[in-house]
OpenMM code with the backbone's topology and positions (N, CA, C; nanometers):
from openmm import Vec3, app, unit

residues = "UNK UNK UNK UNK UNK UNK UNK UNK UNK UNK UNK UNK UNK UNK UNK UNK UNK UNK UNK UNK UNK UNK UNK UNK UNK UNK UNK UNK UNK UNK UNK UNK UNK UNK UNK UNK UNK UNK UNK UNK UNK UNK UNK UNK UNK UNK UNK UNK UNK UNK UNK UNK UNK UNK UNK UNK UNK UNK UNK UNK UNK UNK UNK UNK UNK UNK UNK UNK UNK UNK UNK UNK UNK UNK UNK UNK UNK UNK UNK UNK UNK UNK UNK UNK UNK UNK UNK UNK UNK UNK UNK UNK UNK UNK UNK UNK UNK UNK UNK UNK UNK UNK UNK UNK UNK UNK UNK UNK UNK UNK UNK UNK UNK UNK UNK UNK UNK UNK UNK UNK UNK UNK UNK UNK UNK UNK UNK UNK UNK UNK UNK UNK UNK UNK UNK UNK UNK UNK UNK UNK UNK UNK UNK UNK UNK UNK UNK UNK UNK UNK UNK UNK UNK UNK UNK UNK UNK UNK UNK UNK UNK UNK UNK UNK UNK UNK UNK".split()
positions = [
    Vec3(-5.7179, -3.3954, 8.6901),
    Vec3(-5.6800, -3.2578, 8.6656),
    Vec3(-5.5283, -3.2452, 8.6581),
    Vec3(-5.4686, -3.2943, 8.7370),
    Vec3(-5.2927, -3.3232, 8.7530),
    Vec3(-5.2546, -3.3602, 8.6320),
    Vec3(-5.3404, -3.4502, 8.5991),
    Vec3(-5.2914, -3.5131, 8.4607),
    Vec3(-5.2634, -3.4514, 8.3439),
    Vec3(-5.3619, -3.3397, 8.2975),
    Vec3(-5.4242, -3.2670, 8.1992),
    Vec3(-5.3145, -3.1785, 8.2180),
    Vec3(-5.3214, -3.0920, 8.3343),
    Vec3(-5.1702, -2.9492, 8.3644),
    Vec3(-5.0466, -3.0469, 8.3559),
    Vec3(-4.9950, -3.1874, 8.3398),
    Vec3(-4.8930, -3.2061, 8.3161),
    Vec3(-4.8995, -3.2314, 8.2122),
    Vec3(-4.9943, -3.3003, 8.1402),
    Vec3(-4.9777, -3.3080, 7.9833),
    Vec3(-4.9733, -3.1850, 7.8915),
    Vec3(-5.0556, -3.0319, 7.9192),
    Vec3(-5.0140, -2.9141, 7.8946),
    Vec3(-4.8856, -2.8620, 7.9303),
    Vec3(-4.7944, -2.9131, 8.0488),
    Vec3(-4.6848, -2.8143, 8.0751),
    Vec3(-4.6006, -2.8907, 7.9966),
    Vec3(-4.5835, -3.0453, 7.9445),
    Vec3(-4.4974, -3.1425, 7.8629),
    Vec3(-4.5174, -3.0665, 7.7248),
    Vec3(-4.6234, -3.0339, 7.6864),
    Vec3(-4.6560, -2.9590, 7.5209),
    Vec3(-4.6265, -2.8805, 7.5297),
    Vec3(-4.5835, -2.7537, 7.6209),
    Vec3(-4.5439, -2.6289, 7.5955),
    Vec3(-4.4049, -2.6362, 7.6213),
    Vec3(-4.3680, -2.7849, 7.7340),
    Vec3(-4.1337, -2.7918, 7.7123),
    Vec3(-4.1353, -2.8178, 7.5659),
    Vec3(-4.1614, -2.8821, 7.4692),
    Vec3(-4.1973, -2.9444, 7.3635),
    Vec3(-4.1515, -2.8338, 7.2767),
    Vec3(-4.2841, -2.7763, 7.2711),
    Vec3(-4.2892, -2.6670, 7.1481),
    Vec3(-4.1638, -2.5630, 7.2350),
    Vec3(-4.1387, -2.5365, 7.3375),
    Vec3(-3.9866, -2.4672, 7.3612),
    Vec3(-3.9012, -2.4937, 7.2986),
    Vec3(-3.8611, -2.6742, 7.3049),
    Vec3(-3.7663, -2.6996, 7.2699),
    Vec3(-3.7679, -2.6978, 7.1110),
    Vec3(-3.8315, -2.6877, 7.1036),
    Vec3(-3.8811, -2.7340, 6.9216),
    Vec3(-3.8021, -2.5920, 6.8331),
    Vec3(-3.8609, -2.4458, 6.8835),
    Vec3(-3.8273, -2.3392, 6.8706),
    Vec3(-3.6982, -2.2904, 6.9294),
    Vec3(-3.6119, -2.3597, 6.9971),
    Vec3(-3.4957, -2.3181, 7.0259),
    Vec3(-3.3624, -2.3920, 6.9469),
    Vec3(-3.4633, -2.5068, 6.8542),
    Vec3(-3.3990, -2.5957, 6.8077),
    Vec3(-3.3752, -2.5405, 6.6728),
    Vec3(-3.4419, -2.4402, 6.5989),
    Vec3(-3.4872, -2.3956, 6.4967),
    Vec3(-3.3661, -2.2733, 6.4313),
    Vec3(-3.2286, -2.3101, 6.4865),
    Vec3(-3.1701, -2.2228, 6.4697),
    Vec3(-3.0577, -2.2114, 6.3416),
    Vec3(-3.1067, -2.3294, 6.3184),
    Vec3(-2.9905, -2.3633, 6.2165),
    Vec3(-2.9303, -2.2618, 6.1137),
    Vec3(-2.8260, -2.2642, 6.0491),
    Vec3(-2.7775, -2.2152, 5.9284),
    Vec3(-2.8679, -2.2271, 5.8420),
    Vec3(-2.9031, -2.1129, 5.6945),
    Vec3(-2.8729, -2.1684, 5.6034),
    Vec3(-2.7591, -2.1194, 5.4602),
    Vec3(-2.7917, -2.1959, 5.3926),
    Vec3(-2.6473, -2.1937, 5.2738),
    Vec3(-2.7054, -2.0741, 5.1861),
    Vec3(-2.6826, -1.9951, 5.0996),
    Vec3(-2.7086, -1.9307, 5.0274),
    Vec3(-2.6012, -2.0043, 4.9226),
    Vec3(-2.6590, -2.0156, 4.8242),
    Vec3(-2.5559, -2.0639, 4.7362),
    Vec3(-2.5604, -1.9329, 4.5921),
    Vec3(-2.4589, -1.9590, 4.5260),
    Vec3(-2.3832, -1.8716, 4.4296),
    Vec3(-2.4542, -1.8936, 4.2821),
    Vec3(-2.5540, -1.8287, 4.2535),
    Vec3(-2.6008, -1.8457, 4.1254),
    Vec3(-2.4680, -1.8987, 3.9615),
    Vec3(-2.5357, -2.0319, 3.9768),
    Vec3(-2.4938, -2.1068, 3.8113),
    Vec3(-2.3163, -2.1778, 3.8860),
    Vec3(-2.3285, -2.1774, 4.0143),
    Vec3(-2.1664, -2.2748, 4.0540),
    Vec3(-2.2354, -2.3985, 4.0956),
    Vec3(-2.1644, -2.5106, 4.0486),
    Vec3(-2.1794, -2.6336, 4.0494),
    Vec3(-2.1462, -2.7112, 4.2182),
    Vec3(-2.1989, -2.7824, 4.2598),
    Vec3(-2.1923, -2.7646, 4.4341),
    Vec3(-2.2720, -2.9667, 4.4509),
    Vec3(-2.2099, -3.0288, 4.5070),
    Vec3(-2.2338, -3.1217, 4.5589),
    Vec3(-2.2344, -3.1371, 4.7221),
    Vec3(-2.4044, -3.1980, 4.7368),
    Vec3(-2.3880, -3.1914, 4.8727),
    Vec3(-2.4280, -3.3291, 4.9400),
    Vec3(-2.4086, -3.3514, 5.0957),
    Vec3(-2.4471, -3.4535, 5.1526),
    Vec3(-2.5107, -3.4509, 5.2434),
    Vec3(-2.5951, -3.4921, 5.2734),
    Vec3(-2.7088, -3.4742, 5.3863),
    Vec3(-2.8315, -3.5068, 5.4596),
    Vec3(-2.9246, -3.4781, 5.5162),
    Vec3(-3.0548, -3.5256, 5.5551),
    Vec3(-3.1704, -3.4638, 5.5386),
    Vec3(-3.2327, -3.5297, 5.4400),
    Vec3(-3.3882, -3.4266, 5.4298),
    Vec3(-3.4355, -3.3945, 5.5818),
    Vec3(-3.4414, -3.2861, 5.6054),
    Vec3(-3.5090, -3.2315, 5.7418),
    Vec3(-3.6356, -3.1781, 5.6613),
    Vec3(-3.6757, -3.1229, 5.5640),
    Vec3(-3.8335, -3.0331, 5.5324),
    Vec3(-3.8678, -3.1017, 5.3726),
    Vec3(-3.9742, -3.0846, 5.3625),
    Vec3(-4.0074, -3.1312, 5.1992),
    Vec3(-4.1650, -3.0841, 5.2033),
    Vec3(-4.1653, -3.0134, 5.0846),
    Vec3(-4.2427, -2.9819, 5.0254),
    Vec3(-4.2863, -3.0337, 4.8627),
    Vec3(-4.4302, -2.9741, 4.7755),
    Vec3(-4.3928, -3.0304, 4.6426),
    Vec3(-4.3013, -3.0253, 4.5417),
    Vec3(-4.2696, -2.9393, 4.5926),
    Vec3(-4.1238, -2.9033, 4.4363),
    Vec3(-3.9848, -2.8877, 4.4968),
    Vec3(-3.9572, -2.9115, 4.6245),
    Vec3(-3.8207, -2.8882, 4.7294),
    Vec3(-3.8255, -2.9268, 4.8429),
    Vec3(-3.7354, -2.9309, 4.8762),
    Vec3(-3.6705, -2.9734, 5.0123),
    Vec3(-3.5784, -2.9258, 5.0691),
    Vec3(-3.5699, -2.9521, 5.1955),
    Vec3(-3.3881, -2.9136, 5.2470),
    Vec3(-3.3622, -2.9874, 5.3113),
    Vec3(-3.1998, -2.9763, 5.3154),
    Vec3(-3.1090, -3.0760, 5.3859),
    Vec3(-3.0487, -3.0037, 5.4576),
    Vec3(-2.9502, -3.0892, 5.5643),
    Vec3(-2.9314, -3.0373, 5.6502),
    Vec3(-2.7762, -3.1905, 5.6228),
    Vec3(-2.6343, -3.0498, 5.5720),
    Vec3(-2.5462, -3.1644, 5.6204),
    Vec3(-2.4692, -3.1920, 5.7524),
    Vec3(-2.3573, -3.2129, 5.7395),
    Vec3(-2.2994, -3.3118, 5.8662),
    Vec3(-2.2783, -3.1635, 5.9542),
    Vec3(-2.2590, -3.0722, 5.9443),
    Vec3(-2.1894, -2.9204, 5.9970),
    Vec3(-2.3321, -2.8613, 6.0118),
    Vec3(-2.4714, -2.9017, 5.9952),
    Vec3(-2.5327, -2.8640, 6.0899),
    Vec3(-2.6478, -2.7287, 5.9674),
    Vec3(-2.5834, -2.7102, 5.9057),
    Vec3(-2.6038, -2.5765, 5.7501),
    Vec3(-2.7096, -2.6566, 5.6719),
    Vec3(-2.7988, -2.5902, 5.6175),
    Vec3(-2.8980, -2.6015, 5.5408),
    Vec3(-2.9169, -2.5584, 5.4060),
    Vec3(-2.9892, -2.6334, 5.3264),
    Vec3(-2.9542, -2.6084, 5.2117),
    Vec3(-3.1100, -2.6343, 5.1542),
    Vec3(-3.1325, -2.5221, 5.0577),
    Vec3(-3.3107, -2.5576, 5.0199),
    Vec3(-3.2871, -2.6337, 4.8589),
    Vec3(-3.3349, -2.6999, 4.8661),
    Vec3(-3.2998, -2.7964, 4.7164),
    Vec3(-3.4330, -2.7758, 4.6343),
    Vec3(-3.4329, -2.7479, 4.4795),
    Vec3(-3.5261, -2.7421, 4.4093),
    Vec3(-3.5192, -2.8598, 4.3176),
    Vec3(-3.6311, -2.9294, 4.2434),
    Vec3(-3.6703, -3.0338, 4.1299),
    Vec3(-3.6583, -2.9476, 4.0016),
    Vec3(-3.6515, -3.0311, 3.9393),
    Vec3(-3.7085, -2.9707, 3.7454),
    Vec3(-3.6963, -3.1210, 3.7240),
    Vec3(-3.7712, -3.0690, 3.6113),
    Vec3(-3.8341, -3.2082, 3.5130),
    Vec3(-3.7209, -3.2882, 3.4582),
    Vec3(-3.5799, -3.2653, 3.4512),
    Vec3(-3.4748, -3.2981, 3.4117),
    Vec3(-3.3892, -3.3342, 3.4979),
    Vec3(-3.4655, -3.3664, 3.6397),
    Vec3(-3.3875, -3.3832, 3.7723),
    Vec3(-3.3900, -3.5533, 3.7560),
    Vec3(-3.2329, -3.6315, 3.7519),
    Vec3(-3.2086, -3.7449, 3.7813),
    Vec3(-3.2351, -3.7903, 3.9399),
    Vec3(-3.3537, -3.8778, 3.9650),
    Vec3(-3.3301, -3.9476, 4.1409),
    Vec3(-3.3406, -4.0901, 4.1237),
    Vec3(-3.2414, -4.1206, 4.1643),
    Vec3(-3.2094, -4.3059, 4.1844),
    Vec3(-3.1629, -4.3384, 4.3043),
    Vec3(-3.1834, -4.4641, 4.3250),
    Vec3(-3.0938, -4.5397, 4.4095),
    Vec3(-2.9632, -4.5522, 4.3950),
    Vec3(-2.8861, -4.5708, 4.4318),
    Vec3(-2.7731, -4.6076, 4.4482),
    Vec3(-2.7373, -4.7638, 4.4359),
    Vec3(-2.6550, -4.8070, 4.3537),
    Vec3(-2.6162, -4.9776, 4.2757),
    Vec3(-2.6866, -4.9673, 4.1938),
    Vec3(-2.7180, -5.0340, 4.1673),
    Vec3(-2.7753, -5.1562, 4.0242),
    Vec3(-2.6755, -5.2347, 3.9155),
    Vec3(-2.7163, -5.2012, 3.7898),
    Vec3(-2.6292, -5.2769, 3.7332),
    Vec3(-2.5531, -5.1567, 3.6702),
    Vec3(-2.3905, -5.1727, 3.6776),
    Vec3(-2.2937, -5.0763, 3.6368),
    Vec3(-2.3660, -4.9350, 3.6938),
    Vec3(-2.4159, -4.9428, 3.8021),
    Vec3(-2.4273, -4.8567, 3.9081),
    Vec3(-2.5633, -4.7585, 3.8473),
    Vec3(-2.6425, -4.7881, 3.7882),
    Vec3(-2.7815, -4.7845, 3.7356),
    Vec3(-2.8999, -4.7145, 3.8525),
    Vec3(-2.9065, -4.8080, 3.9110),
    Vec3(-2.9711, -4.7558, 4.0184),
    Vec3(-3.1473, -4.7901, 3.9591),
    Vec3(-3.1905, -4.8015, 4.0868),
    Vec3(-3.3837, -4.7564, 4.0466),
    Vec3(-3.4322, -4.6014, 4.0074),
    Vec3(-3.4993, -4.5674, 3.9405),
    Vec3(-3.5970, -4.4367, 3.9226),
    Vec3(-3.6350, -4.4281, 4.0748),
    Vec3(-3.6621, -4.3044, 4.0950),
    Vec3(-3.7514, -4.2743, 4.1905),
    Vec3(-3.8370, -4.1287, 4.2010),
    Vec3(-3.9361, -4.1746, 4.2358),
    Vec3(-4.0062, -4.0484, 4.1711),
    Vec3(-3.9781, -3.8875, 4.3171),
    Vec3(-4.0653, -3.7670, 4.2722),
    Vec3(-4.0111, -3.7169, 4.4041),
    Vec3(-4.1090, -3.7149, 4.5078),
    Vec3(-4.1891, -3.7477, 4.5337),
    Vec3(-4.3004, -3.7749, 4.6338),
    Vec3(-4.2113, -3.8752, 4.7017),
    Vec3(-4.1236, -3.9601, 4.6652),
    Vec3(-4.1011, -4.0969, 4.7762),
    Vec3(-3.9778, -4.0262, 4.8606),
    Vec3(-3.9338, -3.9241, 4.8131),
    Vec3(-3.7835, -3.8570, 4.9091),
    Vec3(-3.8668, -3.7411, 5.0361),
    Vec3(-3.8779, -3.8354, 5.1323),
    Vec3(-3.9536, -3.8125, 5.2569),
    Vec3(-3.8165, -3.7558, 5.3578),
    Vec3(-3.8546, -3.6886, 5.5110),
    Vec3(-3.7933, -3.6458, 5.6254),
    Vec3(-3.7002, -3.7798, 5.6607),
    Vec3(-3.5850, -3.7378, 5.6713),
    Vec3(-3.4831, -3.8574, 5.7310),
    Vec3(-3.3892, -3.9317, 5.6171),
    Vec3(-3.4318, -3.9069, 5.4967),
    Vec3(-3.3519, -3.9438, 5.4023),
    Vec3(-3.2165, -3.9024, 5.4025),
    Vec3(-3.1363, -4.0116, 5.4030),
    Vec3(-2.9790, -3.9421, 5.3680),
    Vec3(-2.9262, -3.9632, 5.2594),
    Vec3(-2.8767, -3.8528, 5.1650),
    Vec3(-2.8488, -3.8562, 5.0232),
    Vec3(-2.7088, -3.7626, 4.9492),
    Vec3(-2.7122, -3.7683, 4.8347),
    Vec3(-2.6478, -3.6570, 4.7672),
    Vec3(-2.6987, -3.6445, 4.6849),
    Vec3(-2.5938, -3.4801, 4.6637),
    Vec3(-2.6585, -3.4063, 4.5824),
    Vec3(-2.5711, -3.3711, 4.4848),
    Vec3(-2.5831, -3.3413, 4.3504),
    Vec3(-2.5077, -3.2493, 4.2725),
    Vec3(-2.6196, -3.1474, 4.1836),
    Vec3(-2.6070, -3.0621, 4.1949),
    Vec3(-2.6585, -2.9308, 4.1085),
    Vec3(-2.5704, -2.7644, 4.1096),
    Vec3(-2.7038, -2.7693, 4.0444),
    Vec3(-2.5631, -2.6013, 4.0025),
    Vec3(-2.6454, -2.4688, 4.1227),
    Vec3(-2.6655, -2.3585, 4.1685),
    Vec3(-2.7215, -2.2770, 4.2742),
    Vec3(-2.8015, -2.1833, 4.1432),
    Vec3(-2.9295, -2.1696, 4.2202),
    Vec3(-2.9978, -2.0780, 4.0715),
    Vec3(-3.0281, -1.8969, 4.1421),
    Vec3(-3.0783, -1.8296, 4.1418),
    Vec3(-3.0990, -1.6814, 4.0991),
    Vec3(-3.1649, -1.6602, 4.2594),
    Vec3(-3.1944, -1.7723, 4.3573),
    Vec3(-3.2400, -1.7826, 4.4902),
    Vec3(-3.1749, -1.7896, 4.6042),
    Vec3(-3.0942, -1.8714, 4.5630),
    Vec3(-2.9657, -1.9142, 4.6795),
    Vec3(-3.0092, -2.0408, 4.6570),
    Vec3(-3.1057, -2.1384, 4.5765),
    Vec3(-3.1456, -2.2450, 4.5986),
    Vec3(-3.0428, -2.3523, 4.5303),
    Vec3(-3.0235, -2.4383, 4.5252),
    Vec3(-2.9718, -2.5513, 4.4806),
    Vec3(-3.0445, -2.6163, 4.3940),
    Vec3(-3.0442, -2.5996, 4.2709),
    Vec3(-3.1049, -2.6916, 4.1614),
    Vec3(-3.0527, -2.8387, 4.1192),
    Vec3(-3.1544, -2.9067, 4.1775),
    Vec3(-3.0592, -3.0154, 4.1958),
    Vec3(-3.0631, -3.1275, 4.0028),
    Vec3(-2.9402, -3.1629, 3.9945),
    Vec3(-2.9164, -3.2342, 3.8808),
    Vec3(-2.9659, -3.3661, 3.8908),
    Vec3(-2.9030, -3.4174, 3.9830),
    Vec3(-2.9170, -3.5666, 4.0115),
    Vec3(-2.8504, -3.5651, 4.1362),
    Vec3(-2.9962, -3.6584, 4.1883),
    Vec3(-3.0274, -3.7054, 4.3219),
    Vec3(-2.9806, -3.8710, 4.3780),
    Vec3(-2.8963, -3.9327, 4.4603),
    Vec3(-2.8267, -4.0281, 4.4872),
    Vec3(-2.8891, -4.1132, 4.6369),
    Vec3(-2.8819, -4.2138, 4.6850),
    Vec3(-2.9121, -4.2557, 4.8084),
    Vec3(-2.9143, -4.3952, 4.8071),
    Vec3(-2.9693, -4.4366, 4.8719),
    Vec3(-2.9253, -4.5868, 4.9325),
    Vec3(-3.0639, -4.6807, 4.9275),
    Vec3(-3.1032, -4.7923, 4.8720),
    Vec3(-3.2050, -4.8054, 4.8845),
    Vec3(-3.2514, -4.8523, 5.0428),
    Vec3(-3.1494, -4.9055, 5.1857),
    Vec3(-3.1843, -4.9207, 5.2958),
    Vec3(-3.1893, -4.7858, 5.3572),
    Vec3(-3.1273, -4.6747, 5.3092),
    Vec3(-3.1347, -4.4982, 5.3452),
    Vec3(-3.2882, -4.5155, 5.3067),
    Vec3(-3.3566, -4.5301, 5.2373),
    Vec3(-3.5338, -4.4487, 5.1778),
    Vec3(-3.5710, -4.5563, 5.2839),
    Vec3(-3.6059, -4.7252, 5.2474),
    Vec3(-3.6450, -4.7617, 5.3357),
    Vec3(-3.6691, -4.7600, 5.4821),
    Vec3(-3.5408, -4.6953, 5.5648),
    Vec3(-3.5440, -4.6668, 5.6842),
    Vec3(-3.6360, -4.4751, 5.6863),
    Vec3(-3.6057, -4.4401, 5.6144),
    Vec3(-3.6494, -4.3040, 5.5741),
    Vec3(-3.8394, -4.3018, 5.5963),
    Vec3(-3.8520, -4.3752, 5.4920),
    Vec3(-4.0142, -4.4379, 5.4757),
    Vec3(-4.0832, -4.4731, 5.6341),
    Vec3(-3.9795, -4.5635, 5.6729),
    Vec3(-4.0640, -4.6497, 5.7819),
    Vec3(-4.0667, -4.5194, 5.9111),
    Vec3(-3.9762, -4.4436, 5.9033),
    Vec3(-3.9761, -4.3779, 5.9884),
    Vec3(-4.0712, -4.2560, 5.9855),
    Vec3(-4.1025, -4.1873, 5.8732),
    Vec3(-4.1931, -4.0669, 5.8297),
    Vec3(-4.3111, -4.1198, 5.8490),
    Vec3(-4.3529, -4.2428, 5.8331),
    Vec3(-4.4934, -4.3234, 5.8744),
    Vec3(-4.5390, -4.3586, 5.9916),
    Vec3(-4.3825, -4.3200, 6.0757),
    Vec3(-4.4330, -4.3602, 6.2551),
    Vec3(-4.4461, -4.2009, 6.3112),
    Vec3(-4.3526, -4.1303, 6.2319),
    Vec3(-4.3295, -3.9974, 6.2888),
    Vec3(-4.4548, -3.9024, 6.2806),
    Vec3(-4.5047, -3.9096, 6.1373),
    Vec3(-4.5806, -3.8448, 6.0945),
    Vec3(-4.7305, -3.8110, 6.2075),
    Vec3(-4.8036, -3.9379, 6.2196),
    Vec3(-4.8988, -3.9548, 6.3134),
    Vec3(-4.8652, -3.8574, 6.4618),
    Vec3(-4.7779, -3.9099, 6.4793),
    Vec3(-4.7170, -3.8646, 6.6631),
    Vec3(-4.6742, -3.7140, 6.6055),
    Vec3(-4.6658, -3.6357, 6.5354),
    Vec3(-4.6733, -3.5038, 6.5014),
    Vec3(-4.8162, -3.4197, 6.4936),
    Vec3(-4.8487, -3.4563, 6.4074),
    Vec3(-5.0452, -3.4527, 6.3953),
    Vec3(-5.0875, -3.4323, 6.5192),
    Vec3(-5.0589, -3.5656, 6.6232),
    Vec3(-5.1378, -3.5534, 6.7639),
    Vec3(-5.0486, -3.4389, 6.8465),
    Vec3(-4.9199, -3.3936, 6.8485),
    Vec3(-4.8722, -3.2948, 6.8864),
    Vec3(-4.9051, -3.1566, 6.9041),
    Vec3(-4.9153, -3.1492, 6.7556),
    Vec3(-4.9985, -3.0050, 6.6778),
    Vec3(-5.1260, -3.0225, 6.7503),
    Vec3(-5.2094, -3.1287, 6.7193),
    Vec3(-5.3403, -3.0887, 6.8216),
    Vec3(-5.3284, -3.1011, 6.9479),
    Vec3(-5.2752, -3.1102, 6.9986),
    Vec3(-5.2314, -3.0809, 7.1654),
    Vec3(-5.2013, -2.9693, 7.1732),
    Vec3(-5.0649, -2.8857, 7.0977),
    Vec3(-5.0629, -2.7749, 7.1228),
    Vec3(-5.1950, -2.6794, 7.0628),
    Vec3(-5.2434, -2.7240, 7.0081),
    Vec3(-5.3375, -2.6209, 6.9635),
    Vec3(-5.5100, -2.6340, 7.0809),
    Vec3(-5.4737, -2.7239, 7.1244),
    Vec3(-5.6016, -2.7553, 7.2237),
    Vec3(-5.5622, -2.6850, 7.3687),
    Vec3(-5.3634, -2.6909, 7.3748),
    Vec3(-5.3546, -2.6165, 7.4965),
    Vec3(-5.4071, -2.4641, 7.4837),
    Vec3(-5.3647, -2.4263, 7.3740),
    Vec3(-5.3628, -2.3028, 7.3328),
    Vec3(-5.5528, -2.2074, 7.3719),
    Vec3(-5.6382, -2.3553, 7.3218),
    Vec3(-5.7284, -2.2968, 7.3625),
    Vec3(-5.8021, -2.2853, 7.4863),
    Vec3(-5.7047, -2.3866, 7.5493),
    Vec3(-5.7929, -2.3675, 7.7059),
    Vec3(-5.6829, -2.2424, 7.7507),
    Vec3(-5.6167, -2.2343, 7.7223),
    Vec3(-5.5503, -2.1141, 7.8028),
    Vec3(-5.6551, -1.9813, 7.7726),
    Vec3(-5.6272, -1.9992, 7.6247),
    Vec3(-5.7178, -1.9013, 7.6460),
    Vec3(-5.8892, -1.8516, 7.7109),
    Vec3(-5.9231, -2.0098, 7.7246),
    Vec3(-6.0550, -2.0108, 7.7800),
    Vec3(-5.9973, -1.9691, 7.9481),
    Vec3(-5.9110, -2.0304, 7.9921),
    Vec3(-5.8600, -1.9564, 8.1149),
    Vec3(-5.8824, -1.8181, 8.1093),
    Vec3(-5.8307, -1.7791, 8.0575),
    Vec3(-5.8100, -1.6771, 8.0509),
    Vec3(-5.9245, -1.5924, 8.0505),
    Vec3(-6.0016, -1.6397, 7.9597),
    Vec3(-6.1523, -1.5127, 7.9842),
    Vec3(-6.2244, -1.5860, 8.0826),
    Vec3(-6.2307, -1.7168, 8.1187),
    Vec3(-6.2888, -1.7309, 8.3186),
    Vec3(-6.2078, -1.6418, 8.4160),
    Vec3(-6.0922, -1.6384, 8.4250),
    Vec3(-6.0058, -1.5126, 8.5202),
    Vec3(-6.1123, -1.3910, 8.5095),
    Vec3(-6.0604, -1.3348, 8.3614),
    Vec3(-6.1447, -1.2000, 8.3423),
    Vec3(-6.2698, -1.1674, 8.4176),
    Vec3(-6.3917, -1.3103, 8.3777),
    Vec3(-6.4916, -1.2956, 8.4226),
    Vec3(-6.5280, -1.3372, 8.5787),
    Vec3(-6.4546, -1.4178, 8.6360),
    Vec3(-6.3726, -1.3861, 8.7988),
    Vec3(-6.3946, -1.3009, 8.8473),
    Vec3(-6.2725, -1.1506, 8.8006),
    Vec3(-6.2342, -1.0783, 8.8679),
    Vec3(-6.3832, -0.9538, 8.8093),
    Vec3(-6.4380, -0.9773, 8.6996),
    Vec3(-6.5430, -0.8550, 8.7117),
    Vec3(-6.5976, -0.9520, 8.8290),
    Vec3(-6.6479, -1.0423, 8.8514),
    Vec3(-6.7655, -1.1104, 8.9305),
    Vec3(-6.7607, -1.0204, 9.0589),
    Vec3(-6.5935, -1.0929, 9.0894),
    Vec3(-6.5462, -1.0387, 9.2423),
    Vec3(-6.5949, -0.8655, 9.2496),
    Vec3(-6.5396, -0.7453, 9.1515),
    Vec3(-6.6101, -0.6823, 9.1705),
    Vec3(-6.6616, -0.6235, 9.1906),
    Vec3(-6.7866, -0.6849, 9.1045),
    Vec3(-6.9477, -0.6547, 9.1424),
    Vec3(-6.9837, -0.7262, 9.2578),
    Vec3(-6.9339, -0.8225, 9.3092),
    Vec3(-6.9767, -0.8514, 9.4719),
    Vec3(-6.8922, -0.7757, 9.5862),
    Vec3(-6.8263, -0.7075, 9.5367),
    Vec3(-6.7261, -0.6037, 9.6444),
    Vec3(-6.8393, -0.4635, 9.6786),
    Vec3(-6.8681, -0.4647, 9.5216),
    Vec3(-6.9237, -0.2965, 9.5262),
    Vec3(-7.0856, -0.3232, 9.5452),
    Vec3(-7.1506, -0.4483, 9.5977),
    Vec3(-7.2710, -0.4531, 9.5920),
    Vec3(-7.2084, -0.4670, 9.7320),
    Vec3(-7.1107, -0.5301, 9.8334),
    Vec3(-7.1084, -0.5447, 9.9444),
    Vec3(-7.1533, -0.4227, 10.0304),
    Vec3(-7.0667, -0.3013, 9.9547),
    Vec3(-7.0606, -0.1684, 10.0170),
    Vec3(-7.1520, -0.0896, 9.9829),
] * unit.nanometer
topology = app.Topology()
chain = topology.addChain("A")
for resn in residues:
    res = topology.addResidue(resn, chain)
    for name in ("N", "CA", "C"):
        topology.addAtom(name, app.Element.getBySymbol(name[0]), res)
């Protein structure tokens, strides 16, 4: 039982800290100005992402079909293709695009390192799992509390109806 109320009170410092962590900036950028940035995928979705550069500010980045993403080297600095499904959480990159009609960052062409994705990769594949089991922890605390919660309820009618049957 010790075990279980400490593994619930560890998931709820957790999700505290998680939500106090959540405070960040973000950038609004200037529709059609040209803006290069540097940074770390913190969120990704199918068509965007955001970064988060060195000062802590956020920035929501959009794709189009005309969006350059490579590696960084090759030959006369060439680089690999990369498609956008492989630009995962932890990536560190740049950016150049112009800001569109959102505050978003349309990005032109996308830059990075091929040991940046690799470490990026290996890490979203360890992270990912140990998130999943998080979320269902908090969501399993969530429901015994609330199952607490209606045993109390039904407790205190019990108590009562054994008070007022006493008398």
């Amino acid at each position: 039982m010790l075990k279980k109320f400490s593994a619930v009170v560890l998931v709820l410092m957790i999700g505290a800290v998680s939500i106090f962590a959540q405070n960040a900036q973000v950038r609004n950028l200037a529709d059609g100005q040209k803006y290069k940035i540097k940074g770390v995928v913190v969120a990704k979705d199918d068509n965007s992402f955001i970064v988060r550069d060195a000062v802590g500010v956020e920035t929501k980045v959009m794709f189009s079909p005309s969006t350059s993403i490579k590696t960084k080297g090759g030959f006369f600095g060439g680089g690999n293709k990369i498609d956008t499904n492989q630009i995962v959480r932890g990536l560190n990159l740049e950016l150049e695009g112009r800001g569109d009609n959102a505050g978003s960052l349309m990005a032109e062409k996308v830059r990075f390192g091929k040991d940046d994705l690799r470490v990026a990769q290996s890490l979203e594949s360890r992270v990912a799992p140990a998130e999943d089991r998080l979320t269902q922890t908090e969501q399993n605390a969530q429901r015994i509390s609330g199952q607490i919660d209606e045993l109390m309820a039904i407790s205190n009618a019990t108590r009562g109806g054994a008070k007022a049957a006493q008398e």
